[in-house]
C-alpha positions as CSV (number, residue, x, y, z in Angstrom):
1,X,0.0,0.0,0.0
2,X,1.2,3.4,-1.0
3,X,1.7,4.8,2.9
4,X,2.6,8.2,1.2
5,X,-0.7,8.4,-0.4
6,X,-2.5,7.2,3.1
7,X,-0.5,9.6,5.0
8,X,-1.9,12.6,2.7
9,X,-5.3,12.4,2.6
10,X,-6.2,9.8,5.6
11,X,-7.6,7.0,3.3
12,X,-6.8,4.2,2.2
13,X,-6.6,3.5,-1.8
14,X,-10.2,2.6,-1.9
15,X,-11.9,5.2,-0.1
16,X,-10.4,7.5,-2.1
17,X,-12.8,9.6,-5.1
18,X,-10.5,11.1,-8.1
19,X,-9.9,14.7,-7.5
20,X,-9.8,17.1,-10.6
21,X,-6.4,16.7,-10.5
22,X,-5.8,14.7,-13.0
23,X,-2.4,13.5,-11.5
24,X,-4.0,12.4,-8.3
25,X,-7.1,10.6,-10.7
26,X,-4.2,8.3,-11.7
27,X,-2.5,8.2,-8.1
28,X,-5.9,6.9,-7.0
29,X,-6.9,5.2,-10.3
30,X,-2.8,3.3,-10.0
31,X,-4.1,2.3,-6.0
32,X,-7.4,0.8,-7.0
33,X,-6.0,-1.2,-10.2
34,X,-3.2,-2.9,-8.0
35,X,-5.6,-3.9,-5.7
36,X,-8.2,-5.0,-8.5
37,X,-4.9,-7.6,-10.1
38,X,-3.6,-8.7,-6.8
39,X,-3.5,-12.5,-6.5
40,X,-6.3,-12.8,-3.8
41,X,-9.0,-10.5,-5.7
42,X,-9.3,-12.3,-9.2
43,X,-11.5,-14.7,-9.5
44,X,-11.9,-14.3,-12.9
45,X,-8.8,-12.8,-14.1
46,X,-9.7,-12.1,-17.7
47,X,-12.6,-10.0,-16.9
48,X,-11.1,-8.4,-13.5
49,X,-7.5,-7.7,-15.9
50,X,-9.9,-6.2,-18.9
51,X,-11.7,-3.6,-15.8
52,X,-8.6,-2.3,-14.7
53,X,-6.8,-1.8,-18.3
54,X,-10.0,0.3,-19.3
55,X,-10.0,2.3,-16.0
56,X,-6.2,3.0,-16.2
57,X,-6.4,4.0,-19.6
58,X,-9.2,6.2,-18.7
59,X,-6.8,8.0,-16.3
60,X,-4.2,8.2,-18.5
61,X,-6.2,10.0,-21.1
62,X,-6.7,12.4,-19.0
63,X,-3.3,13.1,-17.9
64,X,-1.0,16.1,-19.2
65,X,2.8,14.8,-18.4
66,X,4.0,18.6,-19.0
67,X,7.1,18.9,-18.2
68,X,7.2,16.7,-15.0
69,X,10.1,13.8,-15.6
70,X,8.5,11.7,-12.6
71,X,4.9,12.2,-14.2
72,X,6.3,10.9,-17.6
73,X,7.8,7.9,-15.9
74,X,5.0,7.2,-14.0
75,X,3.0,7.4,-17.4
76,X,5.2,5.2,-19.4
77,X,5.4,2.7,-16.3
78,X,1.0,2.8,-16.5
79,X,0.7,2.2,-20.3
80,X,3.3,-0.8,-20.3
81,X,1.0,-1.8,-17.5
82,X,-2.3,-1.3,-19.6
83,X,-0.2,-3.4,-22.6
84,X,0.3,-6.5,-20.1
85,X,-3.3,-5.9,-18.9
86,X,-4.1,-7.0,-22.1
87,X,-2.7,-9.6,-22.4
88,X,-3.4,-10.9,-18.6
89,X,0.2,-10.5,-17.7
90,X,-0.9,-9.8,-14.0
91,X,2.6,-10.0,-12.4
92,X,4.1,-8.0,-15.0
93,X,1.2,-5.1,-14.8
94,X,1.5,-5.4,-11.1
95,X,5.5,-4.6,-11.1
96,X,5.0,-1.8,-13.7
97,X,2.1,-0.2,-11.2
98,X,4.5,0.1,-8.5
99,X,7.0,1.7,-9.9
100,X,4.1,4.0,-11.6
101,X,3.1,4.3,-8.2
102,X,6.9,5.0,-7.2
103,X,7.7,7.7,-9.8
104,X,3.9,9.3,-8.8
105,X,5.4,10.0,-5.1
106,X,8.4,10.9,-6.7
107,X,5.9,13.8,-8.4
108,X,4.2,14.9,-5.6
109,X,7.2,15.3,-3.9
110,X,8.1,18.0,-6.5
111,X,4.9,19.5,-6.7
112,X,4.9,20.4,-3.3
């Protein structure tokens, strides 16, 4: 769990709704997806990988990298994801969602 991103707002990855923002949309939207793959919450992994490509590439549409190097990282990181989603490559979209997740704190953290 992304105790960065609990820290902030008080909430855990579920609880959270997107903001406007839409760098926090794919925080959250990166959170909910690697919870929706993990190992213990597919019981049928085809349908559960096809949700979570869709809502990743949803956020990702909606994401401007400008000139943030961690953003674009964390971008790259989230389509390769969304191409192994595809495919049902779970433990290959998982690793590429935490380092999305990784280069996202990395973001913040110049944001702010």
């Amino acid at each position: 769990m992304n105790t960065d991103l609990v820290s902030r707002t008080g909430l855990v990855p579920d609880q959270i709704i997107p903001q406007s923002d839409p760098v926090d949309a794919l925080e959250a939207t990166v959170e909910r997806v690697l919870v929706a793959v993990g190992p213990s919450n597919l019981a049928d992994p085809l349908s559960g990988a096809r949700r979570a490509e869709e809502s990743l590439r949803d956020a990702l549409r909606r994401t401007d990298v400008g000139s943030d190097d961690a953003l674009a990282q964390a971008v790259a990181c989230a389509e390769a994801a969304c191409e192994h989603l595809r495919y049902c490559e779970l433990q290959e979209a998982r690793l590429l969602l935490v380092a999305a997740r990784g280069q996202l704190v990395r973001s913040h953290a110049g944001r702010t």
